[in-house]
Backbone of each chain as ProteinMPNN parsed JSONL, in Angstrom:
{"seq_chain_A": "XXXXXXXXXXXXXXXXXXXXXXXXXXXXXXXXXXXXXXXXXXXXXXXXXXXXXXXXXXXXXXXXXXXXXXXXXXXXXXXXXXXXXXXXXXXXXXXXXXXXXXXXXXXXXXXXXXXXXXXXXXXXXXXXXXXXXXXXXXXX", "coords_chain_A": {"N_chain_A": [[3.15, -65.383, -61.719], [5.794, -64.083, -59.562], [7.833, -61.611, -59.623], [11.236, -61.577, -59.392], [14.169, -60.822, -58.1], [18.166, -61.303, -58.212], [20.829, -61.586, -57.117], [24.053, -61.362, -55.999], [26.16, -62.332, -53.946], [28.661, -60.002, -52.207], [32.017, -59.8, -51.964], [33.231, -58.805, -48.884], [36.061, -56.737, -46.873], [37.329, -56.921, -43.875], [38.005, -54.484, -40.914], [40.622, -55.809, -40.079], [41.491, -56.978, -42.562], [40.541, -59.253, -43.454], [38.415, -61.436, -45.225], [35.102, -62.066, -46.178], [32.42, -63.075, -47.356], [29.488, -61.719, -48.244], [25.594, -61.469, -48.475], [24.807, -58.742, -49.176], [22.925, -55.679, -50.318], [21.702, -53.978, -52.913], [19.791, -51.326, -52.399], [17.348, -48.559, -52.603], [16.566, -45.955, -50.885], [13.811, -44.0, -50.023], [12.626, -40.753, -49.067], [9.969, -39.117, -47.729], [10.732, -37.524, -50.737], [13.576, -37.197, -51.008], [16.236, -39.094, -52.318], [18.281, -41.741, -51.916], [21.279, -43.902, -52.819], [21.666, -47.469, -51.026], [23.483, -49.365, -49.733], [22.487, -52.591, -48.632], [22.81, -54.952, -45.743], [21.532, -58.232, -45.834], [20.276, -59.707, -42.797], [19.05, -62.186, -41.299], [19.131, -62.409, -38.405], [18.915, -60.452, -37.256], [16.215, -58.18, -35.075], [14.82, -56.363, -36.731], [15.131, -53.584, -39.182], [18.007, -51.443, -39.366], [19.437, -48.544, -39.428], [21.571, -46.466, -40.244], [22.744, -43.686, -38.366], [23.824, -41.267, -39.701], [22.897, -41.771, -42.383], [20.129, -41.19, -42.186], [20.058, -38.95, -41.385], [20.843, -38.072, -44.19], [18.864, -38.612, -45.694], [17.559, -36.589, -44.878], [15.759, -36.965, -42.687], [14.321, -36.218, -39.201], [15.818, -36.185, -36.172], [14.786, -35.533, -34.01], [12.054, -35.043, -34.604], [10.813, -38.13, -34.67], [9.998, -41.126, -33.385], [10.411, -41.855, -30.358], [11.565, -44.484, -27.798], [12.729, -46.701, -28.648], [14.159, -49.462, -27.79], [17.742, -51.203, -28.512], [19.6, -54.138, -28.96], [22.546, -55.784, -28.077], [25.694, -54.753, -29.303], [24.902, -52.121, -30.566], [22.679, -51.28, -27.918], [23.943, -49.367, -26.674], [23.091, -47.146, -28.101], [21.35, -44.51, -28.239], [18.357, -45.244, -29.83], [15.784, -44.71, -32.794], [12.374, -44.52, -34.398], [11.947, -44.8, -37.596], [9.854, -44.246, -40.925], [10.508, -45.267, -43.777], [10.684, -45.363, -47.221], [11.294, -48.217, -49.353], [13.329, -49.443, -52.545], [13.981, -52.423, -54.29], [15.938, -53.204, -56.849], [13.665, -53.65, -59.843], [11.328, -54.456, -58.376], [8.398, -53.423, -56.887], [8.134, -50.854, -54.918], [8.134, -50.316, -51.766], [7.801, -49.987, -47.985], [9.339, -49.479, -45.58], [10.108, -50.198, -41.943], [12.291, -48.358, -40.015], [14.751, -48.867, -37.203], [16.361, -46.518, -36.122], [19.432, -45.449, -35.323], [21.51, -43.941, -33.423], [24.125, -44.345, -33.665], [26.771, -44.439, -35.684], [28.707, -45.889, -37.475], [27.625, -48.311, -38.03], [26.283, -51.257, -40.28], [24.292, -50.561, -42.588], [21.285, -52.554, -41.787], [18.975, -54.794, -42.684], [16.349, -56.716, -41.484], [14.223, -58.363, -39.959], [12.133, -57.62, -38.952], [10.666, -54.652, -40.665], [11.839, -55.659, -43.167], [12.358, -58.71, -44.216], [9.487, -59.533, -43.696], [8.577, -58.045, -46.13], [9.443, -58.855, -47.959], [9.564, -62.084, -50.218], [13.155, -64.126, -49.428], [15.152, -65.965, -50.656], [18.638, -67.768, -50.472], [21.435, -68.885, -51.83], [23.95, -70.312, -50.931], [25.616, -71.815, -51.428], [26.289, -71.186, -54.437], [26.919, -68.718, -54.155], [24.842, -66.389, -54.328], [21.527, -64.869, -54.103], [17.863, -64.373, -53.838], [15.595, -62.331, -54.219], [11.718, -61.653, -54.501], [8.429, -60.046, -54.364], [6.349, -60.417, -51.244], [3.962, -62.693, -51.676], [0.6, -61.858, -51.538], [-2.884, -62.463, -50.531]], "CA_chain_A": [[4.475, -65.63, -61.138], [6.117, -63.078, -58.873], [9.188, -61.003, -60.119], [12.082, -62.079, -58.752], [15.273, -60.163, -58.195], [18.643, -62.203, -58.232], [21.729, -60.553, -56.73], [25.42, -61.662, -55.801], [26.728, -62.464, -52.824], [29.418, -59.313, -52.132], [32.916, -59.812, -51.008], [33.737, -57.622, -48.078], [37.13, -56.759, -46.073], [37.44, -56.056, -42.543], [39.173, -53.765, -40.621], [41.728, -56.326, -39.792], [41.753, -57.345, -43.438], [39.829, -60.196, -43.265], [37.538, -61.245, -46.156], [34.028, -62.703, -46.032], [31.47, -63.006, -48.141], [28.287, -61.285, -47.357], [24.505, -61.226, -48.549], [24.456, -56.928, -49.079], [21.531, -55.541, -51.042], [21.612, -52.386, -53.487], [18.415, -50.524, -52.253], [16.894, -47.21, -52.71], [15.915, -45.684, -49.874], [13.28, -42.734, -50.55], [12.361, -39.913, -47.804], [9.84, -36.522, -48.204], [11.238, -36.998, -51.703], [15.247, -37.244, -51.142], [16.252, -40.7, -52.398], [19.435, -42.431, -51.653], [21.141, -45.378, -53.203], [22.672, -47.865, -50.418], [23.571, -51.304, -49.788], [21.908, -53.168, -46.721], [23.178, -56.211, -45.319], [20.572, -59.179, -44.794], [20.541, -60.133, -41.65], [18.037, -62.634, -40.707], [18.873, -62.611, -37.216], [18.169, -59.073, -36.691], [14.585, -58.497, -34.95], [14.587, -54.98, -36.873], [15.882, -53.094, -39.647], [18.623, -50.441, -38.645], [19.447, -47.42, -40.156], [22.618, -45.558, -39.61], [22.503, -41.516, -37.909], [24.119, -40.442, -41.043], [22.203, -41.897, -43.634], [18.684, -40.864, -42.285], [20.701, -37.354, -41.76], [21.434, -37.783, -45.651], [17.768, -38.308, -46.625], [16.132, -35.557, -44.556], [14.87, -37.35, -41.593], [14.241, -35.211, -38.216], [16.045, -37.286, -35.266], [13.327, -34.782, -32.752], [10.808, -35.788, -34.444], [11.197, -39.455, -34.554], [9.352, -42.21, -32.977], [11.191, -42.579, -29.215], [11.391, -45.382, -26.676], [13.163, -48.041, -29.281], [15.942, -50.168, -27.47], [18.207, -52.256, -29.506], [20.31, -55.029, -28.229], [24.067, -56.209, -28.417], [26.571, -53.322, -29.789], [23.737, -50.845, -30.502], [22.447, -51.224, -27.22], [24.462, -48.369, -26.014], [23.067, -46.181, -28.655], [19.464, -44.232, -28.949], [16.909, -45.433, -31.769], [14.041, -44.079, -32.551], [11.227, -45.343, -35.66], [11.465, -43.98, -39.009], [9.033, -45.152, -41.785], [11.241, -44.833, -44.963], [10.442, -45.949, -48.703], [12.715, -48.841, -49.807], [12.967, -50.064, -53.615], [14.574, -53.423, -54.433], [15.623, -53.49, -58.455], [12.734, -53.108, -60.299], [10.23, -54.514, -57.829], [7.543, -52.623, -56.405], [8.304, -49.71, -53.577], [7.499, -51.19, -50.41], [7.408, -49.164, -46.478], [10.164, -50.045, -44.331], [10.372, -49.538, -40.551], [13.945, -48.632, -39.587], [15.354, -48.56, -35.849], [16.826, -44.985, -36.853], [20.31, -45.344, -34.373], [22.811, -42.84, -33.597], [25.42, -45.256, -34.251], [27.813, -44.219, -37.03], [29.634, -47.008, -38.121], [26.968, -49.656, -37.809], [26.201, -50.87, -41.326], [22.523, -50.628, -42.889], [20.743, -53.694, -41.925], [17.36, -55.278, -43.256], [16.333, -57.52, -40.629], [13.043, -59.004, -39.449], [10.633, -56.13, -38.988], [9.727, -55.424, -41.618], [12.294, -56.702, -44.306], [11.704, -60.05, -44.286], [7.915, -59.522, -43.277], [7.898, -57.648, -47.509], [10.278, -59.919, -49.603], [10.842, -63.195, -50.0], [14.266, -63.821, -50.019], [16.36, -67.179, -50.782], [20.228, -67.539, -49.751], [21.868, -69.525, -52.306], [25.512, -69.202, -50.685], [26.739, -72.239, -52.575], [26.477, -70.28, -55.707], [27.205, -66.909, -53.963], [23.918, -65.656, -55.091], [20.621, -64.943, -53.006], [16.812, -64.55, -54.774], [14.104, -61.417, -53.477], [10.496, -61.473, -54.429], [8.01, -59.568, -52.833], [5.919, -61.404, -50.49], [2.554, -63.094, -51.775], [-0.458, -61.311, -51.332], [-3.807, -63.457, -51.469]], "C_chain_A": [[5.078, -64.299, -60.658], [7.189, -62.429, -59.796], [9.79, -61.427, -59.428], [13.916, -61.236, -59.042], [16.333, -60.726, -57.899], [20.301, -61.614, -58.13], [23.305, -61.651, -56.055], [25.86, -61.324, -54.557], [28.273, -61.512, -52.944], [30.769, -59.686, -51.033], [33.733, -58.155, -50.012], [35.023, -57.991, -47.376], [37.221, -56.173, -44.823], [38.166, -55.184, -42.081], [40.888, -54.78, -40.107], [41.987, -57.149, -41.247], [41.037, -58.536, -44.064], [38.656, -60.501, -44.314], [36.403, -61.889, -45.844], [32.827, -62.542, -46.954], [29.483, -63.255, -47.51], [26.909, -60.867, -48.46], [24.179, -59.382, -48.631], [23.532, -56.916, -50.661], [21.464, -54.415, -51.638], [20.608, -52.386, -53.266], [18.572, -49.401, -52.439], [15.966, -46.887, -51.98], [15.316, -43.65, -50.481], [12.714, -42.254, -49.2], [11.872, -38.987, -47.789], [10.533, -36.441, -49.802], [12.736, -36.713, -52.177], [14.955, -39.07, -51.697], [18.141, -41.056, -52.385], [20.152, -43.595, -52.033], [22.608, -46.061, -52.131], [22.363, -49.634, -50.315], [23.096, -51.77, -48.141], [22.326, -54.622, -46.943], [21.645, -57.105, -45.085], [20.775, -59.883, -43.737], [18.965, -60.837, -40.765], [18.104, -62.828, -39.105], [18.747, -61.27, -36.904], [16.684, -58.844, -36.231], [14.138, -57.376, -35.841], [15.791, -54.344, -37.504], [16.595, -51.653, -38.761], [18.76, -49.776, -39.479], [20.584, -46.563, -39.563], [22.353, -44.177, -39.466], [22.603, -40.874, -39.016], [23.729, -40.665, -41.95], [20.756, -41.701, -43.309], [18.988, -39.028, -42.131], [20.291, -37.098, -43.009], [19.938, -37.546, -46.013], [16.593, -37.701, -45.922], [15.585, -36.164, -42.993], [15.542, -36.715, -40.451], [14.155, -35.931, -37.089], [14.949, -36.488, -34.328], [12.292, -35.142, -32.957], [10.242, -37.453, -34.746], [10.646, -40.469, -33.525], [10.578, -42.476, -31.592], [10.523, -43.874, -28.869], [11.89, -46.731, -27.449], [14.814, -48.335, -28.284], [16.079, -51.173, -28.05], [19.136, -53.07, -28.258], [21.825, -54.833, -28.584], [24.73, -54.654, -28.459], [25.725, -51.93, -29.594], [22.848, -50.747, -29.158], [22.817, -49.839, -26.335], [24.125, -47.041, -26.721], [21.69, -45.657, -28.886], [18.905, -44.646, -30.065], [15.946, -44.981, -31.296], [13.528, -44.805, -34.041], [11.447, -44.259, -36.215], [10.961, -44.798, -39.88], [10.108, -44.506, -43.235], [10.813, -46.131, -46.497], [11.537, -46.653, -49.108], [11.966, -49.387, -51.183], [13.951, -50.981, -53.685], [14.64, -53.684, -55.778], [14.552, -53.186, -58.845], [11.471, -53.982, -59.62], [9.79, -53.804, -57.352], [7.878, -51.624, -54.992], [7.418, -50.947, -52.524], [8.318, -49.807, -48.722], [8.435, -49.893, -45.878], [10.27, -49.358, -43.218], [11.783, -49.85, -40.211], [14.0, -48.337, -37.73], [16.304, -47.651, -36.584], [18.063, -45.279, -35.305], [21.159, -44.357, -34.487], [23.93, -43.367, -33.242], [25.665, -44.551, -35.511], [28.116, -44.594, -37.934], [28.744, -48.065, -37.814], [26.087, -49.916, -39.612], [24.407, -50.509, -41.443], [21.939, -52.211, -42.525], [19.65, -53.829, -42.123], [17.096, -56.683, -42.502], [14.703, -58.088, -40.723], [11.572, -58.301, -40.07], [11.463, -54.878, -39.809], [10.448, -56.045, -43.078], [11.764, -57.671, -44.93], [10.142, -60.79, -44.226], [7.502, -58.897, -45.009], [8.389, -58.383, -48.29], [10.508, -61.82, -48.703], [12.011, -63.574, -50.273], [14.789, -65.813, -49.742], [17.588, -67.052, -50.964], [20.476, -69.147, -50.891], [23.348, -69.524, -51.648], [25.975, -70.465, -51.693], [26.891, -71.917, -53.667], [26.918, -68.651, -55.361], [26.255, -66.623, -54.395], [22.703, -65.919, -54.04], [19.768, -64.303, -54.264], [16.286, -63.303, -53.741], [13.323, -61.646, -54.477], [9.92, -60.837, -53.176], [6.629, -60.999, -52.571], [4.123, -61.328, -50.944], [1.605, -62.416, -51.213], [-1.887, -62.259, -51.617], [-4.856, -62.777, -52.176]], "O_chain_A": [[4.857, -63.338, -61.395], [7.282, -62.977, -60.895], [9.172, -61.884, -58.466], [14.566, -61.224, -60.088], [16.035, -61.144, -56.78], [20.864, -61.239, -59.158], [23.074, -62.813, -55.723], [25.933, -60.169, -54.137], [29.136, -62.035, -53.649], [30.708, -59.819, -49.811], [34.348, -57.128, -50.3], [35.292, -59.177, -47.183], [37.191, -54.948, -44.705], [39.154, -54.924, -42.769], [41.988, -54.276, -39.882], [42.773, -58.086, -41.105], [41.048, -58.646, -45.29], [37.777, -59.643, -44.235], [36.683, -62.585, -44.868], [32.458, -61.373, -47.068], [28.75, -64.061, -46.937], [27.144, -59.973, -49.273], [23.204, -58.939, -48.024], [23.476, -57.683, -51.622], [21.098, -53.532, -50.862], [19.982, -53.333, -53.741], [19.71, -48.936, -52.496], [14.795, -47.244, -52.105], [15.899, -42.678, -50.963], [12.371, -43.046, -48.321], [12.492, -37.924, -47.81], [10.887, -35.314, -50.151], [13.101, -36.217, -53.244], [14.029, -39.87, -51.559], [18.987, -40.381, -52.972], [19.626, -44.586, -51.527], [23.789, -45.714, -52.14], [21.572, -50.526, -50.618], [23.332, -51.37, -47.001], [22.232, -55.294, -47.971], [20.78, -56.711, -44.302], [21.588, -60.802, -43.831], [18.164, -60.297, -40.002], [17.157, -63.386, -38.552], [18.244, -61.191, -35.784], [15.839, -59.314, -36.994], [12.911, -57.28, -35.826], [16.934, -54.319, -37.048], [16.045, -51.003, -37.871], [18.277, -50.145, -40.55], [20.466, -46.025, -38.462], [21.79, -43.529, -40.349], [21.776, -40.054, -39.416], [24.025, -39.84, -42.814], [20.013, -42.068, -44.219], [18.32, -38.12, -42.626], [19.528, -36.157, -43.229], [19.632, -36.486, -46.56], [15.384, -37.906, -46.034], [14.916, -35.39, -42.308], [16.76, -36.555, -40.376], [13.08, -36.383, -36.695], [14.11, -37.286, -33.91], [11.492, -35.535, -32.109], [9.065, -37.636, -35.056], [11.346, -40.341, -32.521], [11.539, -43.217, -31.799], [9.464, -44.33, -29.299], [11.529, -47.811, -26.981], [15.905, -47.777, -28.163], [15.209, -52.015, -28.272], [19.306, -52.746, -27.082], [22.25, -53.893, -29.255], [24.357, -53.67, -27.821], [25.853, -51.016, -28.779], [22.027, -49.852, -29.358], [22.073, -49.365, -25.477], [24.581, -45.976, -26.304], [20.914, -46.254, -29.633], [19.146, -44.233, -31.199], [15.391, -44.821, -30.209], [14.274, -45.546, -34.68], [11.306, -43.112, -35.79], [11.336, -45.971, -39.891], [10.279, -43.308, -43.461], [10.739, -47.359, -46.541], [12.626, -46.102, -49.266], [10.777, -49.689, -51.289], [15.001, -50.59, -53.175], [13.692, -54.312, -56.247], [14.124, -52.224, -58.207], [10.551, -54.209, -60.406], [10.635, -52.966, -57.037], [7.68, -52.224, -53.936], [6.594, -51.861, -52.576], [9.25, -49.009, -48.822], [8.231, -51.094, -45.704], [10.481, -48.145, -43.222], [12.358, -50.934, -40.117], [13.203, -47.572, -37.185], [16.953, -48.035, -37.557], [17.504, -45.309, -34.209], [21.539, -43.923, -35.575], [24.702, -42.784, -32.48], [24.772, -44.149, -36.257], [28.012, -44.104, -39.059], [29.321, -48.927, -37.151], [25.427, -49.009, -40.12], [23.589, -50.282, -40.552], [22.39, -53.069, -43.284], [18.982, -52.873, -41.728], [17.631, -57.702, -42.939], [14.175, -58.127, -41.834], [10.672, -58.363, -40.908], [12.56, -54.376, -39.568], [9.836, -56.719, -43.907], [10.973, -57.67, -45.873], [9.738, -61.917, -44.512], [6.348, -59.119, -45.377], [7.841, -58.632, -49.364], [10.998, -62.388, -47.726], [12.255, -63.468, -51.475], [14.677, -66.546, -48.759], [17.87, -66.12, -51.717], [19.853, -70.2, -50.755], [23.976, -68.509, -51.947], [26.648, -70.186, -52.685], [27.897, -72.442, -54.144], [27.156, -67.717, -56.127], [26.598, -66.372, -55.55], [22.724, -66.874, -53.263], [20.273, -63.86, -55.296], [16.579, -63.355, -52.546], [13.907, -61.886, -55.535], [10.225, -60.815, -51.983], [6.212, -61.944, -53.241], [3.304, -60.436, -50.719], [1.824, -62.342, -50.004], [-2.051, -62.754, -52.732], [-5.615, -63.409, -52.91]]}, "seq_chain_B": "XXXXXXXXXXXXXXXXXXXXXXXXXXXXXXXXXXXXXXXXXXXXXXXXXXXXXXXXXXXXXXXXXXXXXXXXX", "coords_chain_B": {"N_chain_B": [[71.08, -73.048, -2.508], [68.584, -72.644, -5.544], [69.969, -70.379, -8.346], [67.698, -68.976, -9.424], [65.943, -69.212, -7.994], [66.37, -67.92, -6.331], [66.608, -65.471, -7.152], [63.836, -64.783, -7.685], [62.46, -65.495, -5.482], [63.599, -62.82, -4.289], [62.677, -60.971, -6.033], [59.986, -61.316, -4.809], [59.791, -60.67, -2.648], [60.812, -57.87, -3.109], [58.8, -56.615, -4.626], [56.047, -57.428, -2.271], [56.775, -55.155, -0.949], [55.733, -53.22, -2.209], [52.896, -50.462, -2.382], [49.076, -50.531, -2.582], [48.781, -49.009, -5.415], [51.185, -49.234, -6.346], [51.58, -52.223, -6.768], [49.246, -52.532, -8.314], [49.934, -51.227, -11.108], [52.324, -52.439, -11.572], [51.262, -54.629, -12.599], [49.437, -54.047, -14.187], [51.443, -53.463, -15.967], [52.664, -56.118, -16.82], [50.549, -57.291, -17.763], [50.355, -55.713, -20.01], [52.564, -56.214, -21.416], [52.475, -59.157, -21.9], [50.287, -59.237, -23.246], [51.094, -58.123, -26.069], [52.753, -59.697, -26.785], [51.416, -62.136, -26.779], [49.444, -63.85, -29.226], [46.554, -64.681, -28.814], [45.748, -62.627, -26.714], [46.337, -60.15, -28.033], [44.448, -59.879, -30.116], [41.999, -58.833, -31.938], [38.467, -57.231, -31.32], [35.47, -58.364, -32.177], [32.735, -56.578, -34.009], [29.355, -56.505, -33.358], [26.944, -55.737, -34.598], [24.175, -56.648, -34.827], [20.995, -56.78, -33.728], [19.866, -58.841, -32.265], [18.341, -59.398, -30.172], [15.827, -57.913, -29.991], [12.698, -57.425, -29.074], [10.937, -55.429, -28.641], [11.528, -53.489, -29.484], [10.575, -53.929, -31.804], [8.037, -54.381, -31.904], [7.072, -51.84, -31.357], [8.353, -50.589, -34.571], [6.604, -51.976, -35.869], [3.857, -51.106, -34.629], [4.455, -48.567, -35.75], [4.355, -48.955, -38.639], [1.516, -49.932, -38.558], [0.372, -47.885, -37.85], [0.47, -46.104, -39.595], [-0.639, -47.339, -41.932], [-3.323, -47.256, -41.216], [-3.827, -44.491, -41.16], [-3.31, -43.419, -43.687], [-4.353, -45.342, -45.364]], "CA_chain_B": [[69.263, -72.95, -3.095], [69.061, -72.108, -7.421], [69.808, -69.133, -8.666], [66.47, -68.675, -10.424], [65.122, -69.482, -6.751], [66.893, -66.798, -4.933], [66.047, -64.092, -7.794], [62.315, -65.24, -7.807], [62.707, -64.746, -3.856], [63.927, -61.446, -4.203], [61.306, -60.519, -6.397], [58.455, -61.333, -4.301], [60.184, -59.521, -1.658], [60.291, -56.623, -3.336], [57.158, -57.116, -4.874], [55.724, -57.194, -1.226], [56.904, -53.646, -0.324], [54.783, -52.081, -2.873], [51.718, -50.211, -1.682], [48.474, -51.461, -3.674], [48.581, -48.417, -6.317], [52.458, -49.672, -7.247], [51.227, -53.353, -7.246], [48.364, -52.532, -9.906], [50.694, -50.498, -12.208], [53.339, -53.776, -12.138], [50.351, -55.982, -12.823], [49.276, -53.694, -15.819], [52.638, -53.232, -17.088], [52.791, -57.358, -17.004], [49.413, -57.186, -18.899], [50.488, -55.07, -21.363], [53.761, -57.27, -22.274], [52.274, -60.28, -22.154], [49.653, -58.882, -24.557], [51.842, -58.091, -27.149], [53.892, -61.039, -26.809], [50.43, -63.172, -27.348], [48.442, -63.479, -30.032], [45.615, -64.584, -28.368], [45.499, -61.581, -26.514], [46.326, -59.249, -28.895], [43.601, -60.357, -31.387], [40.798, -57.739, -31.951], [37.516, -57.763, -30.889], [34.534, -58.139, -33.741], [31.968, -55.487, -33.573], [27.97, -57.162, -33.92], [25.935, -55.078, -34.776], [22.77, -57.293, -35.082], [20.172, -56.486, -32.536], [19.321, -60.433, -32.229], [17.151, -59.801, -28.902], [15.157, -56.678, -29.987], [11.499, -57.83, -29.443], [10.399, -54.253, -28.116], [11.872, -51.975, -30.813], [10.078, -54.556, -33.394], [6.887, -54.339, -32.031], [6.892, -50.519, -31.903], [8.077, -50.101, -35.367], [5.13, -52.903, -36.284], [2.646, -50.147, -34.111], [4.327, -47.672, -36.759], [3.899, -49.625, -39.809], [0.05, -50.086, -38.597], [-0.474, -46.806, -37.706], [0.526, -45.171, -40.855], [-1.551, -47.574, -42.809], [-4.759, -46.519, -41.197], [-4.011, -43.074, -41.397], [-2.931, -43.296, -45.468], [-4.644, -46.792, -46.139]], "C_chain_B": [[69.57, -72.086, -4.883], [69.063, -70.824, -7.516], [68.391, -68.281, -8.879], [65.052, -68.197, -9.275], [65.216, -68.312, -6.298], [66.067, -65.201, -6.088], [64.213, -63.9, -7.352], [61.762, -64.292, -5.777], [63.023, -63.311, -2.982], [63.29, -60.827, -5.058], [60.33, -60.0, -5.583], [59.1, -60.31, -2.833], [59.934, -58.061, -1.639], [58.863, -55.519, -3.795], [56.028, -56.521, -3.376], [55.891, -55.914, -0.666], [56.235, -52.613, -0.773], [53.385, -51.713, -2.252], [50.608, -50.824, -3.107], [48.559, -50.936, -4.993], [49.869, -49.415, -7.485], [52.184, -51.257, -7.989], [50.196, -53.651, -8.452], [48.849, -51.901, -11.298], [51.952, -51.6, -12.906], [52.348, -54.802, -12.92], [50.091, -55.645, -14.576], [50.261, -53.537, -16.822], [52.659, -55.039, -17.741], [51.558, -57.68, -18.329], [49.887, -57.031, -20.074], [51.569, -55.748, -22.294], [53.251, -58.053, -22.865], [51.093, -59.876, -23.592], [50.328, -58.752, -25.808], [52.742, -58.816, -27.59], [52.915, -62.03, -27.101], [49.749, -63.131, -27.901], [46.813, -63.383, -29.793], [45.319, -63.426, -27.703], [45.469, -60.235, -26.871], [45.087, -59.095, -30.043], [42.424, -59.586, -30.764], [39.682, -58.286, -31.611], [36.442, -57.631, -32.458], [33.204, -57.713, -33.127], [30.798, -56.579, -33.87], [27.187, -56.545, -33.711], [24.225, -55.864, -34.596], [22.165, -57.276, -33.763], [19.219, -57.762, -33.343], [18.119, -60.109, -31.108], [16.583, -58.442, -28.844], [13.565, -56.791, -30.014], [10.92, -56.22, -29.028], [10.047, -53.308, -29.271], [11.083, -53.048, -32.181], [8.462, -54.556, -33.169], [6.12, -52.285, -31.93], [7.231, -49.823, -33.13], [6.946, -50.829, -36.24], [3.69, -52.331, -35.884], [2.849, -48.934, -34.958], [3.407, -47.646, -37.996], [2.56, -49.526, -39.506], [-0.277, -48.755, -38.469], [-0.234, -45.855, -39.032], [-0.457, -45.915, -41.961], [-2.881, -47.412, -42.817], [-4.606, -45.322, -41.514], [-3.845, -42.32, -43.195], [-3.328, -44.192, -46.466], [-3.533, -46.588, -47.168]], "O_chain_B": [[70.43, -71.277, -5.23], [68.284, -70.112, -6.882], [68.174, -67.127, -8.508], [64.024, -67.525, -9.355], [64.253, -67.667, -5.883], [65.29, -64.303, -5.764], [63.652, -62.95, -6.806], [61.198, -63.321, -5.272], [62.853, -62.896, -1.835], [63.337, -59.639, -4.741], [59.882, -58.856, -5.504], [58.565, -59.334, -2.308], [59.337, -57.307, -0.872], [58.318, -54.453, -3.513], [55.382, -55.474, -3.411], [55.056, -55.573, 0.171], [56.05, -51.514, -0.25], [52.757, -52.586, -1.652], [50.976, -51.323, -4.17], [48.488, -51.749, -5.914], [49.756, -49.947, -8.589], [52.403, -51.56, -9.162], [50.218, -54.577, -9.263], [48.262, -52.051, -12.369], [52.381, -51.672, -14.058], [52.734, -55.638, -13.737], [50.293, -56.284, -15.609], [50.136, -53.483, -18.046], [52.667, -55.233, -18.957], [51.726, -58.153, -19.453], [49.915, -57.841, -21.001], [51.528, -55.838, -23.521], [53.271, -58.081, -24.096], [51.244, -60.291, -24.741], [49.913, -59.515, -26.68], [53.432, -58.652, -28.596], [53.388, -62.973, -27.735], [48.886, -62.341, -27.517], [46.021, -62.553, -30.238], [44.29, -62.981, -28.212], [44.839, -59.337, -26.313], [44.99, -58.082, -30.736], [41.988, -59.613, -29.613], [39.565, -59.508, -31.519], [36.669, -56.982, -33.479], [32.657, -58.198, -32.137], [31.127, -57.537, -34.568], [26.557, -56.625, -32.656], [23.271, -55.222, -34.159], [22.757, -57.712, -32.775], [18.431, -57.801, -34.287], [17.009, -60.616, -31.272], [16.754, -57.771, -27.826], [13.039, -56.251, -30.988], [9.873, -56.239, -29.675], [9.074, -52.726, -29.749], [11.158, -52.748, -33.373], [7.695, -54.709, -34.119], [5.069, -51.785, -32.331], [6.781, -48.684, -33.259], [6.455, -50.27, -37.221], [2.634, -52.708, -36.393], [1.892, -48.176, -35.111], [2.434, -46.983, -38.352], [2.075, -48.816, -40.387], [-1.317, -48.413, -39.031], [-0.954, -44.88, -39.246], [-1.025, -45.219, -42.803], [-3.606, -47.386, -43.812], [-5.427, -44.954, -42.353], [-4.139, -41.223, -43.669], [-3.079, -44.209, -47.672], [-3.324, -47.443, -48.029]]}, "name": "protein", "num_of_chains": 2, "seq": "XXXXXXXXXXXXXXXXXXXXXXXXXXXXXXXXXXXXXXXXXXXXXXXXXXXXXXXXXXXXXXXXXXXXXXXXXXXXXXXXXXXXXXXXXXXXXXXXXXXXXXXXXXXXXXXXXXXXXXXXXXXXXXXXXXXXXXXXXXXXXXXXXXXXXXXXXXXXXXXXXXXXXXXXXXXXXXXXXXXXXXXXXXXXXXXXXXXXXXXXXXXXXXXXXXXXX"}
């Protein structure tokens, strides 16, 4: 039977005050040996995790040398990405490789999207309990 | 003829004498009232971050992901 990690749906406030209750994810993002502890939004409609300028700043990563030619859509559309491969841990399941769209957006939060998020955990969305499930993803 | 008529009438009159710069500066001032006088138009915009239609940037960090696992199995 897999491990299974079992986390709480977080209430957030907008800038216009506004509350909502959102799917965010304590991770630990590791880099060359810096490690970082942040919260990522799930966002299954994302094609591709993001990664804010200032938090791949924080853990060392070298926007020059960085994987060009990534374009994002919507909002971030207006902003360069490039590929960074960064170490994510989820509670006490197993380290796992995430590919971030590394943006020089600011204010855009962390997201865990498609590629490769959702491609390492499985995740279940309880919202009528406020509560959402990760496992990582079956191996045969 | 109504009061409301004749003002209205003497509006557009004056209205009419403006060159186009003056006529886009009345228009934006009108904007800007009416904005703040309506909620609907006053009401913020909501940022979305989610890069929904990113098939490009997902298959080049998916040519990452592969290429680091040959090179580090």
């Amino acid at each position: 039977m897999a491990d299974v990690a079992r986390f709480a749906y977080t209430a957030v406030r907008n800038s216009l005050g506004e509350i909502a209750m959102r799917p965010i994810l304590p991770v630990t993002l590791s880099y060359r040996g810096a490690a970082i502890e942040a919260q990522g939004l799930l966002d299954t409609g994302a094609d591709v995790n993001v990664l804010p300028y200032s938090l791949g700043i924080s853990l060392g990563g070298d926007w020059d040398q960085a994987r060009t030619g990534l374009r994002l859509s919507g909002n971030l559309a207006q902003y360069e990405a490039r590929g960074i491969l960064i170490d994510c841990i989820v509670g006490s399941l197993p380290p796992v490789q995430l590919a971030f769209a590394w943006t020089r957006a600011e204010n855009v939060p962390l997201l865990l999207g498609q590629v490769n998020f959702f491609a390492e955990f499985n995740v279940c969305f309880f919202r009528a309990t406020n509560s959402f499930e990760i496992s990582p993803k079956l191996t045969p | 003829m109504r009061i409301d008529q004749m003002l209205t009438d003497v509006l557009k009159q004056e209205l009419d004498k403006l060159n186009r710069a003056e006529k886009l500066r009345v228009v934006q001032m009108l904007v800007e009232q009416l904005a703040q006088e309506e909620e609907l138009l006053t009401s913020h915009e909501y940022e979305i971050w989610s890069p929904y239609d990113a098939p490009g940037a997902a298959a080049i960090l998916m040519d990452m992901l592969e290429e680091d696992r040959r090179n580090n199995g």
